[in-house]
C-alpha positions in Angstrom: 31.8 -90.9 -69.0 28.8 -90.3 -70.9 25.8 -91.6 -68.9 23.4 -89.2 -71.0 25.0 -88.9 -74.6 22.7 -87.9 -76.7 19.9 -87.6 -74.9 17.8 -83.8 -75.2 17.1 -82.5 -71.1 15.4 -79.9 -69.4 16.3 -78.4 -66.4 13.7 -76.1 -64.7 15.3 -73.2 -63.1 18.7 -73.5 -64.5 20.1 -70.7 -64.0 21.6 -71.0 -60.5 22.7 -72.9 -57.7 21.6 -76.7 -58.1 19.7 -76.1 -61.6 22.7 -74.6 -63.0 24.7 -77.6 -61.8 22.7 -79.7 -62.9 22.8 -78.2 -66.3 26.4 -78.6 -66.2 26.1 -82.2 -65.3 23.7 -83.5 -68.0 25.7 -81.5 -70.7 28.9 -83.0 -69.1 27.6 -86.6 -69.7 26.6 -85.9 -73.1 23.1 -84.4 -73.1 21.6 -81.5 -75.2 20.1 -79.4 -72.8 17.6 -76.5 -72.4 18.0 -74.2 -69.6 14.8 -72.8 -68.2 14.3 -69.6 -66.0 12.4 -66.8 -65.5 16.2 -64.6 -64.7 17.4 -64.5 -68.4 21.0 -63.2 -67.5 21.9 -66.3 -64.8 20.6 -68.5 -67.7 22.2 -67.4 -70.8 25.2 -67.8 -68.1 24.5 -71.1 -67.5 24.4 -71.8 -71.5 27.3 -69.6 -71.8 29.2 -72.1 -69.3 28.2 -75.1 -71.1 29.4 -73.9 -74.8 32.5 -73.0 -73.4 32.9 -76.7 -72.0 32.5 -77.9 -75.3 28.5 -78.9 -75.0 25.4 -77.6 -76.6 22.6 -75.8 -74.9 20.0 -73.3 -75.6 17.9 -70.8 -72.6 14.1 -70.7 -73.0 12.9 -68.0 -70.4 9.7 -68.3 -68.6 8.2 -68.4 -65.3 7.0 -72.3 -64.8 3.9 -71.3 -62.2 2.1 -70.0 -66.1 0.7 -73.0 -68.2 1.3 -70.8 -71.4 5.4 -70.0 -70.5 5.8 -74.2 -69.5 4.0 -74.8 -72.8 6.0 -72.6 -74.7 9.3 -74.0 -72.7 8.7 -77.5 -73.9 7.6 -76.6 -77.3 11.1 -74.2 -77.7 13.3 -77.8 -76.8 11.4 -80.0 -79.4 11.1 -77.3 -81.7 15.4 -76.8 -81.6 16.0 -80.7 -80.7 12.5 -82.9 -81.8 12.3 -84.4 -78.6 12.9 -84.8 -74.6 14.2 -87.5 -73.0 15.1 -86.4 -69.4 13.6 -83.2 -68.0 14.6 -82.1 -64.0 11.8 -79.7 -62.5 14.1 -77.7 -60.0 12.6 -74.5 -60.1 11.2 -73.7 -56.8 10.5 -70.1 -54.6 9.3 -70.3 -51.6 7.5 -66.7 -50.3 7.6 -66.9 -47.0 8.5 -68.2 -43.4 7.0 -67.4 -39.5 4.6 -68.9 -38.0 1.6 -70.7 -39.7 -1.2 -68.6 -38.4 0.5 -65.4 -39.7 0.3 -66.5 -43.2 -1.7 -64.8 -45.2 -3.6 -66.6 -47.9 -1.5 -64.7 -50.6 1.8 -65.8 -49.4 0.8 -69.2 -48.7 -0.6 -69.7 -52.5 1.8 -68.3 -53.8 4.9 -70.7 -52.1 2.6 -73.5 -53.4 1.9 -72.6 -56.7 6.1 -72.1 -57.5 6.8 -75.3 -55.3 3.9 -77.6 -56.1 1.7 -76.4 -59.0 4.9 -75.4 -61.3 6.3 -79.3 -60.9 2.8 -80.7 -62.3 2.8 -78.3 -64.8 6.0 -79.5 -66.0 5.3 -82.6 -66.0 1.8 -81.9 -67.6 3.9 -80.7 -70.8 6.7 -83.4 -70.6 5.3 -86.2 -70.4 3.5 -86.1 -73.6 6.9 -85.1 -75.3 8.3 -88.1 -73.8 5.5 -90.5 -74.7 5.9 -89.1 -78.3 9.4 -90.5 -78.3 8.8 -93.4 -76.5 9.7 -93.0 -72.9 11.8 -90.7 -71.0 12.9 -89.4 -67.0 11.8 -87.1 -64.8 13.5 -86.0 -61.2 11.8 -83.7 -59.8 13.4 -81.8 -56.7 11.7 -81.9 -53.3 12.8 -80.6 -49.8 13.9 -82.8 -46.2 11.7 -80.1 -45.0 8.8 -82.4 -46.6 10.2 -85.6 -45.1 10.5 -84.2 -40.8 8.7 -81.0 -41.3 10.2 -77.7 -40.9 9.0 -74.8 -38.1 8.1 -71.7 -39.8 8.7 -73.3 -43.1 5.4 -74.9 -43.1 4.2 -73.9 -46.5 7.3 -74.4 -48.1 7.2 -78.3 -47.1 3.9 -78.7 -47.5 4.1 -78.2 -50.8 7.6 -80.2 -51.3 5.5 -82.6 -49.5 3.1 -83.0 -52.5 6.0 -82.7 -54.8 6.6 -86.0 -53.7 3.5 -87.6 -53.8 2.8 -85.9 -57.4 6.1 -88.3 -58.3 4.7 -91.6 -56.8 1.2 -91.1 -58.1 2.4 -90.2 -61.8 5.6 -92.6 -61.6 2.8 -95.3 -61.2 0.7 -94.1 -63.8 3.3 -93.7 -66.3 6.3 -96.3 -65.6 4.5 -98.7 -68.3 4.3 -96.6 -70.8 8.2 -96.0 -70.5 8.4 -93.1 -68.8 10.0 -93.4 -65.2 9.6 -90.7 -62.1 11.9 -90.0 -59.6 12.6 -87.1 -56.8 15.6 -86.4 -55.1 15.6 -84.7 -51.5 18.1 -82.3 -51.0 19.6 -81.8 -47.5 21.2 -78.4 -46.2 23.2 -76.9 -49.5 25.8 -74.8 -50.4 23.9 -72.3 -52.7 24.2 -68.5 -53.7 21.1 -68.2 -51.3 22.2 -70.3 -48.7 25.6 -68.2 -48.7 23.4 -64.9 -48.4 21.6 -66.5 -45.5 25.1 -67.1 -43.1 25.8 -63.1 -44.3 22.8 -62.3 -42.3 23.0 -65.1 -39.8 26.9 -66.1 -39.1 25.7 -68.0 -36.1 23.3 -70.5 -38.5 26.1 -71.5 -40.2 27.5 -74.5 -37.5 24.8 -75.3 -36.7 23.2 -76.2 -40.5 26.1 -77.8 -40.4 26.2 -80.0 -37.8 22.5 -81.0 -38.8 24.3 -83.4 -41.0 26.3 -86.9 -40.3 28.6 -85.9 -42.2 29.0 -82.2 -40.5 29.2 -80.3 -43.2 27.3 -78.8 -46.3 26.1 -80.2 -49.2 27.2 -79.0 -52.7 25.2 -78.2 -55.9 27.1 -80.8 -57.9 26.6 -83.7 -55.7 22.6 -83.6 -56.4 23.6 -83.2 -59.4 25.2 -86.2 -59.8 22.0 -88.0 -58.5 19.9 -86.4 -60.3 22.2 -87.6 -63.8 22.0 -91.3 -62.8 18.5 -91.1 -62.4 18.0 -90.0 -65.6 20.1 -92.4 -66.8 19.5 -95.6 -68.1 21.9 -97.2 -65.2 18.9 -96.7 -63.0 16.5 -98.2 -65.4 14.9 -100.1 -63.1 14.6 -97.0 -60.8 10.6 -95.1 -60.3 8.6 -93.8 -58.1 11.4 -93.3 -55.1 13.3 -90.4 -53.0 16.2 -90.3 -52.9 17.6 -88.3 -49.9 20.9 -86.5 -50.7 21.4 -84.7 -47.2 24.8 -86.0 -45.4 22.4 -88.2 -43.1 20.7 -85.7 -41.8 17.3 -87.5 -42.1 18.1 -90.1 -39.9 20.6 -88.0 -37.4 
């Protein structure tokens, strides 16, 4: 299939877990993509990946929470590919966890600023590119947390929480001008991180699992895959929603 050929896409932290797959998955379906992340090595691995799978790709580094790095991110893909048609905004570092009194004013800016403020200043910068070439897509990646709430991962989906409202409000402002906004909502998966977490807590392990209808884990590829039709002009009719990839775990 080629769901995205020739299309140029972004994909904000690309270098691991469900970025990289979603790299993967947009050069797989025919797309030129840049891969964007402040860890240079797990990116150029991720572009590495793609050449050898026959597609093209090229790593900008930079930390999305700075303007002047998401500038220069979207300036380094029009500059190699004169355009953007589908960007994902994945990135996302959350700095802390407990309970909410014991945050400190640091910790909590800062999980909001690489969860929340780095999404808009994606889009700040792609949505101009995308108007320039007439219209484009944009998934951004939010959190269940945001949709039930999460103890002790308050901040974190708060601000996944405002992810999604940044997509409704801007996928209203934009969708006649051609350019349609989407988020997907990505349940319990099976990520490098999430890996290190059962290390430290075997016992979480079932019971992450069983959170889910299905009873068991999610995998990168699978948001991926939701992530491609979204951008893809199958779904053309498709802004301003969530989409909940979780194994039912949002209505279990």
């Amino acid at each position: 299939m080629s769901l995205l050929k020739d299309k140029i896409g972004l994909v904000t932290g690309g270098g691991m877990g469900i970025g990289r797959a979603i790299c993967l998955g947009f050069a797989r379906e025919g797309a030129k993509v840049v891969v964007a992340d402040f860890n240079a090595e797990a990116g150029e691995e991720t572009v590495e990946l793609i050449r050898q799978a026959g597609g093209e790709a090229l790593f900008a580094k930079g930390d999305v929470s700075k303007e002047a790095e998401v500038e220069a991110t979207i300036q380094a893909a029009i500059d190699a590919f004169g355009r953007l048609d589908i960007a994902c905004n994945s990135a996302a570092v959350s700095r802390g966890s407990g309970p909410i009194h014991k945050f400190t004013y640091e910790v909590f800016n800062q999980t909001l600023e690489m969860c929340l403020t780095n999404t808009w200043l994606c889009m700040k910068y792609e949505i101009p590119a995308m108007l320039a070439g007439g219209g484009g897509a944009i998934v951004n990646i939010s959190s269940n947390s945001a949709l039930r709430g999460q103890a002790h991962n308050t901040a974190y989906a708060a601000a996944k929480g405002g992810v999604n409202i940044l997509t409704k409000s801007s996928a209203a402002e934009y969708g006649g001008q051609g350019v349609r906004i989407n988020a997907v909502s990505p349940g319990v998966i099976r990520t490098p991180g999430i890996e290190q977490y059962f290390k430290e807590q075997p016992q979480l392990k079932e019971q992450l699992e069983s959170a889910a209808v299905l009873n068991r884990l999610g995998e990168p590829e699978e948001i991926a895959e939701a992530v491609i039709f979204l951008c893809s002009d199958r779904a053309s009719y498709i802004t301003g929603q969530l989409l909940s990839v979780d194994g039912g775990s949002a209505v279990k």
